[in-house]
Residue, then its C-alpha position, 0 to 999 in steps of 0.5 A: x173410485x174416490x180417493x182417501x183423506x189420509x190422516x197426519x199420522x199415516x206415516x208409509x210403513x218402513x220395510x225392515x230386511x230381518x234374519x233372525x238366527x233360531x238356533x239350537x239354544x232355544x228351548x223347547x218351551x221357549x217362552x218361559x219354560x211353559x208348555x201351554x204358552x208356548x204351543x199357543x204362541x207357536x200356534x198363532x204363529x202358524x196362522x200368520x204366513x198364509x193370513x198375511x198372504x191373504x191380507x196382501x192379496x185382498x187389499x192388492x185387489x183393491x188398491x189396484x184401483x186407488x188414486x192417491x199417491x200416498x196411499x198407493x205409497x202407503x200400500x207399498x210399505x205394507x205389503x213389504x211388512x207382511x212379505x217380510x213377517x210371513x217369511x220370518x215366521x215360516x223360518x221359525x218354524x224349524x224350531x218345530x219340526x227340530x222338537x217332533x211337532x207336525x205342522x204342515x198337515x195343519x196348514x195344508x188341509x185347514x188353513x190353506x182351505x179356509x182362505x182359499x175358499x175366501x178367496x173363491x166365494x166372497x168378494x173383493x170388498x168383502x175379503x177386504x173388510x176380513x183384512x181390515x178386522x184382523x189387522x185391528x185384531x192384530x193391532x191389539x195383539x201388538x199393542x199388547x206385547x208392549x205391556x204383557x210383563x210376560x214377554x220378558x220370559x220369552x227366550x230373546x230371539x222370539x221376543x225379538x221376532x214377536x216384539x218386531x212383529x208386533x211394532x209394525x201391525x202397529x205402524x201399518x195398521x190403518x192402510x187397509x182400512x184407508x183403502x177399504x174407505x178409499x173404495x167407498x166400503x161402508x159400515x155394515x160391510x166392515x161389521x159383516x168382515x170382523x164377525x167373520x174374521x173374529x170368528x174365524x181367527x178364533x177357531x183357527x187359533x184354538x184349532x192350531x193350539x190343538x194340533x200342536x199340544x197333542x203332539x208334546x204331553x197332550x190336549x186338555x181343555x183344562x190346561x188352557x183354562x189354567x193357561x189363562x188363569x196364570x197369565x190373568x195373573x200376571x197382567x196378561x188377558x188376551x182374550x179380554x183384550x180381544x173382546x175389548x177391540x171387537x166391541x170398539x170396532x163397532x162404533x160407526x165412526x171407527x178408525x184405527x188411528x183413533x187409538x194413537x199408539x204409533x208411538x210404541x213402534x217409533x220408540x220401539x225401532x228408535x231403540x233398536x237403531x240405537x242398540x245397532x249403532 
């Protein structure tokens, strides 16, 4: 197996031992008081301990065989990131069993499922080039966190577990690309890995937002719509943003570190160091 060309600024991702208290003073609809964007948080949310899961194990699989001590070192701190956000997140989820909201049916018989049969029926190089999309689709999402005016809404312990999230899918965000190259994977296999995990995050998303809003006032296609509206409105558009990485990620010579963001994530550990201190 060749080894990668590590970039400047593929700096080794730092793993971050947090706890983070989601105590009873945090409101039902915590981001803002609405209810549609909140359960549509929650519902990513939901994705996130099992799809990091799946992301450890595709490029563990990989990476098994890499050479370059860097990148090895590099594999580490991601995989420590994404052990550290599944467990994270999978604690907040008292907050939903505290409101009434079933959720374990949802990941038991749909999400577990799906990348079980990942798991079972793709490829090694193949489930790896599902993780390098999502990680870019992941990337955009924390990226953006930085900019939406309506983070500030969010009751202060989930945004700081979503801005925490969000600054290290940016600072480890190009390791499993560099090891999907490192193992020679090429372009048609990439494109093959973001359709189906573009596809595939999408249903899930939409599916998970389902489950949960129909247990607290109801499922309607026209509140999501109305969603979306409020948060255009507001400088928020996810799923343009979305569209918008997909598209990038097609272009032959793609890398994620084209977009040079790490700065976000520098300024914004920098910033909690110095509140700490």
């Amino acid at each position: 197996m060749t080894t990668s060309t590590v970039r400047p600024a593929a700096a080794v991702p730092q793993v971050r031992r947090m706890n983070f208290d989601f105590a009873d003073d945090i409101p039902r609809h915590w981001w803002g008081g609405d209810r549609e964007l909140t359960r549509n948080a929650d519902a990513l949310h939901l994705l996130f301990p099992e799809g990091e899961r799946f992301f450890m194990r595709s490029v563990r699989d990989v990476a098994a065989k890499l050479t370059d001590p860097h990148l090895k070192a590099r594999v580490r701190g991601f995989m420590g990131q994404e052990a550290m956000h599944g467990r994270e997140t999978e604690v907040s989820f008292r907050l939903l069993d505290r409101d009434g909201l079933e959720w374990e049916s949802f990941v038991e018989t749909v999400i577990k499922p799906t990348f079980a049969s990942a798991d079972r029926h793709l490829s090694p190089m193949t489930r790896l080039s599902i993780t390098c999309a999502l990680e870019h689709l992941t990337a955009t999402l924390g990226e953006g966190a930085f900019s939406d005016p309506t983070v500030v809404e969010a009751h202060p312990t989930m945004q700081k577990l979503m801005l925490w999230h969000a600054a290290e899918e940016v600072e480890h965000k190009s390791v499993a690309f560099d090891v999907f190259q490192a193992a020679g994977g090429g372009y048609f296999r990439r494109i093959v890995g973001m359709v189906l995990g573009y596809t595939t995050f999408m249903v899930l998303w939409r599916r998970a937002a389902r489950h949960l809003l129909e247990q607290d006032g109801g499922y309607h296609a026209r509140d999501m719509t109305a969603l979306r509206a409020r948060m255009q409105a507001k400088g928020n558009d996810r799923l343009a943003e979305f569209r918008a990485a997909f598209l990038g990620y097609l272009r032959p010579g793609f890398h994620p570190d084209d977009n040079d963001n790490l700065h976000i994530a520098e300024a914004y550990f920098a910033e909690q160091e110095r509140l700490a201190s």
